[in-house]
C-alpha positions as CSV (number, residue, x, y, z in Angstrom):
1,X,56.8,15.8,-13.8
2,X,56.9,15.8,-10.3
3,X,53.0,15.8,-9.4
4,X,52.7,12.2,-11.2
5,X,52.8,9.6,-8.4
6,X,55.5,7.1,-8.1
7,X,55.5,3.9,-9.7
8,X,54.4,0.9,-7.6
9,X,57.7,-1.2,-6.7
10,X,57.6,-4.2,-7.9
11,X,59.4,-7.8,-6.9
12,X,60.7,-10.9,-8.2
13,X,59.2,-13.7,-6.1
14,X,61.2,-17.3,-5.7
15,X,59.1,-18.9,-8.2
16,X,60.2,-16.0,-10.9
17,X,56.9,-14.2,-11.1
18,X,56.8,-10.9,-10.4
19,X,54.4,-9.3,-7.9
20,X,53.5,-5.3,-6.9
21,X,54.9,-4.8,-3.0
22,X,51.6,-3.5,-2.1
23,X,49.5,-6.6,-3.2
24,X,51.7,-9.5,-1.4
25,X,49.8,-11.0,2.2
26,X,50.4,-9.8,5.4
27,X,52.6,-12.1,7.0
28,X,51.4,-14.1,9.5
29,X,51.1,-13.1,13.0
30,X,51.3,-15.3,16.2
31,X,48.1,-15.1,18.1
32,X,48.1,-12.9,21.2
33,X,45.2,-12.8,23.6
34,X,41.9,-14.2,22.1
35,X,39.6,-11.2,22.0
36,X,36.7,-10.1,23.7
37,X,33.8,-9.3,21.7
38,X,31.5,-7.4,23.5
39,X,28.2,-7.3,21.5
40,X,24.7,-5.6,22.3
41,X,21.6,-7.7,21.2
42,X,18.5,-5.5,21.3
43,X,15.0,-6.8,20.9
44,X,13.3,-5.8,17.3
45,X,10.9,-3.2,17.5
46,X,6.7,-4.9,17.7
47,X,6.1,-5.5,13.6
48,X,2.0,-4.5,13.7
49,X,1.2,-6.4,9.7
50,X,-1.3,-9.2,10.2
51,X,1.0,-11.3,8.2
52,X,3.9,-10.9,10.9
53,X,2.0,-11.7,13.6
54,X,0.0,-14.9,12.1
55,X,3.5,-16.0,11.6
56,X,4.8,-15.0,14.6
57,X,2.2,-16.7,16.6
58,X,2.6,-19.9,14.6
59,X,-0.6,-20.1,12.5
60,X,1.3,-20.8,9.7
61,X,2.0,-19.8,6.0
62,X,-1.3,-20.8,5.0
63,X,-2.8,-17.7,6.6
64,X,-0.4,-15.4,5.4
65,X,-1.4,-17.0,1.8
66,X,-4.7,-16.4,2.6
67,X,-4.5,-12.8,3.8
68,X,-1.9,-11.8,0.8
69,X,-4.7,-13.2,-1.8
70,X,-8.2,-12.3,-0.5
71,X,-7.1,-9.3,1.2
72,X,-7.0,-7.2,-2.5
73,X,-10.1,-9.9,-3.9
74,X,-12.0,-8.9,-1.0
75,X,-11.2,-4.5,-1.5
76,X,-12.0,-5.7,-5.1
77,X,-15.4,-7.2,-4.3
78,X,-16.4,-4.2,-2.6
79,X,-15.9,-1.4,-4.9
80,X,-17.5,-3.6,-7.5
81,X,-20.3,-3.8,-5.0
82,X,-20.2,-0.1,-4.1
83,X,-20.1,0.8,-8.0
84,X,-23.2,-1.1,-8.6
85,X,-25.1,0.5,-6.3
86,X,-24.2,3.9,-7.1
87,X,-24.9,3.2,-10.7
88,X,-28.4,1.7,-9.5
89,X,-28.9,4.9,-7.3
90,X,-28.1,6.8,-10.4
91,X,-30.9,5.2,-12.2
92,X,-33.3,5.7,-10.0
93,X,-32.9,9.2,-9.8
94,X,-33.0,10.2,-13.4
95,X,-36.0,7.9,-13.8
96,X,-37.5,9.5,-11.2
97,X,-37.2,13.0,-13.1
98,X,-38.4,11.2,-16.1
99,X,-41.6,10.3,-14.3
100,X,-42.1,14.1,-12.8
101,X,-41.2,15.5,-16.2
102,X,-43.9,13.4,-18.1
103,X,-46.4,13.6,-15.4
104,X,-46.2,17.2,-15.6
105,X,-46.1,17.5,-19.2
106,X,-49.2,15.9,-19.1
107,X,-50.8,16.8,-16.2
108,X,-52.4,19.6,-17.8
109,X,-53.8,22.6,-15.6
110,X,-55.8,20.1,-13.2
111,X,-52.2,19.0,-12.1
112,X,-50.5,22.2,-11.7
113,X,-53.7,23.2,-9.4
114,X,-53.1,20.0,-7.7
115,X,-49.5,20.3,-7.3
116,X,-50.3,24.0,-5.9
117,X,-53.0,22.8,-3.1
118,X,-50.7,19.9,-2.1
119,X,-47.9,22.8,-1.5
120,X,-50.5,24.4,0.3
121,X,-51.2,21.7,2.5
122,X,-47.2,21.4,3.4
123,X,-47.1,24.9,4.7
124,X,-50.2,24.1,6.9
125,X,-49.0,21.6,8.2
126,X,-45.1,22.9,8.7
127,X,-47.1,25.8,10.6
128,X,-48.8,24.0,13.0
């Protein structure tokens, strides 16, 4: 039994309560020489978010409100933008096809010759 640890001594106090040694105040001791604190203030580091420096500067909440709420409406805006127009780009290519294919389909031999020449013409030109 000798590697349990010793019991915590315990006292009877004046007003008959009993209290563990170890958990009474310190007692009080006189003040000596006041201390000297001796403390380093160094300036924060430059914060580079448009919303620290509209504040910093004084502008006021309202522009931080405005850059916190149509800063994502405006990234929204433009992808919805940019989706449209590669949808519309889309379009226009495959209806472009379309119009070859049935043109060709069509077309007959008199448009096959006349696709031929105009290839023709394109070297000539390239050549020159």
């Amino acid at each position: 039994m000798s590697n349990l640890p010793e019991p915590a001594p315990v006292v009877r106090l004046p007003d008959g309560t009993y209290a563990y040694t170890d958990q009474l105040p310190a007692p009080v001791q006189p003040a000596q020489v006041p201390q000297v604190i001796h403390q380093h203030i160094h300036q924060a580091p430059p914060d580079r978010t448009v919303q620290r420096i509209a504040l910093g500067s004084g502008i006021g909440a309202g522009t931080v409100a405005a850059g916190v709420y149509f800063g994502p409406l405006l990234v929204g805006a433009l992808t919805a933008i940019a989706a449209n127009l590669a949808l519309l780009a889309f379009l226009a290519a495959v209806l472009a096809w379309g119009v070859v294919t049935v043109v060709r389909s069509i077309g007959g031999t008199e448009g096959a010759n006349a696709a031929t020449n105009l290839g023709k013409a394109r070297k000539n030109l390239r050549r020159r």
